[in-house]
N, C-alpha and C positions, 0 to 999 in steps of 0.2 A: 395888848392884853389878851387877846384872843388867840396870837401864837400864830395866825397864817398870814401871807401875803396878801400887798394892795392887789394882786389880779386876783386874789381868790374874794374879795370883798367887792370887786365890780361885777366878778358872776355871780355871786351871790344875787347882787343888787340886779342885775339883766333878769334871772330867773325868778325875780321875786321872793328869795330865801331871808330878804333882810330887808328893812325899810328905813332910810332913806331922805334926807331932804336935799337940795343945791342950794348952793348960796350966788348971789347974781353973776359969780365969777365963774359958775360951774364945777363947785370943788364941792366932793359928797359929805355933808353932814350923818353921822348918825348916834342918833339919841341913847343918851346911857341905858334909856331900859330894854332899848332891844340890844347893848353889849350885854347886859346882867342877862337877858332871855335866853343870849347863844352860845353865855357860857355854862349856864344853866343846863342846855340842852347837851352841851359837848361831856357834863360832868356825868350823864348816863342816869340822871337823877339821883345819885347817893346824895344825902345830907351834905350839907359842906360844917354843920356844927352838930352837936347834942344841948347845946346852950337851952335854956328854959325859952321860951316865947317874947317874952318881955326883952330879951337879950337880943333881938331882931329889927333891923329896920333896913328896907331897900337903901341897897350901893353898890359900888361896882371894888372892888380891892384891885387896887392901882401898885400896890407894889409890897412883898413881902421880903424883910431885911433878915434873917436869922444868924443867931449866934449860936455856942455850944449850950448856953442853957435857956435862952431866951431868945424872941422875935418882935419885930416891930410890924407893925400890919397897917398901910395905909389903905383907906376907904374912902370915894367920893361919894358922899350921899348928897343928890342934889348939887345945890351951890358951895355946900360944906364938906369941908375937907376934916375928916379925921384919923386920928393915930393911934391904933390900941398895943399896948403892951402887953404881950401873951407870953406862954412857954412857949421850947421848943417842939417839944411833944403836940402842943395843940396846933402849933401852925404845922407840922409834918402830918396830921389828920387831917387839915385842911383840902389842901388838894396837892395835886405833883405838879 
């Protein structure tokens, strides 16, 4: 989701750029709100909508599908997985 390499996400994690849990096997967990925080940070802060307020709720967008007039936009928020049906115009606003 984040577009870099497993070695760029252990220095991260060495530097303290990103936090982090293990699981007893040693394999790094990391929690969806600090992927939404880094991709957040990587988006330079532009808006990623113009949507009204109410049109908002923490997730991460796990995969966007587009076609010539339309997109399918999948979202994890939390344990819930959803799927909005947008233009093509709004998910090409979205991000690159």
């Amino acid at each position: 989701m984040l577009g870099v390499r497993v070695e760029t996400l252990r220095r991260w994690d060495r530097e303290r750029k990103l936090r982090t849990t293990r699981t007893s096997g040693g394999q790094r967990l990391i929690p969806a709100g600090e992927v939404a925080r880094l991709l957040a940070e990587r988006s330079g802060g532009r808006p990623i909508s113009k949507a009204s307020q109410r049109n908002r709720f923490p997730g991460v967008i796990t995969e966007v599908k587009r076609d010539t007039l339309a997109a399918t936009v999948e979202i994890q928020a939390g344990p819930h997985r959803v799927l909005a049906f947008i233009t093509r115009e709004a998910a090409d606003e979205m991000a690159p």
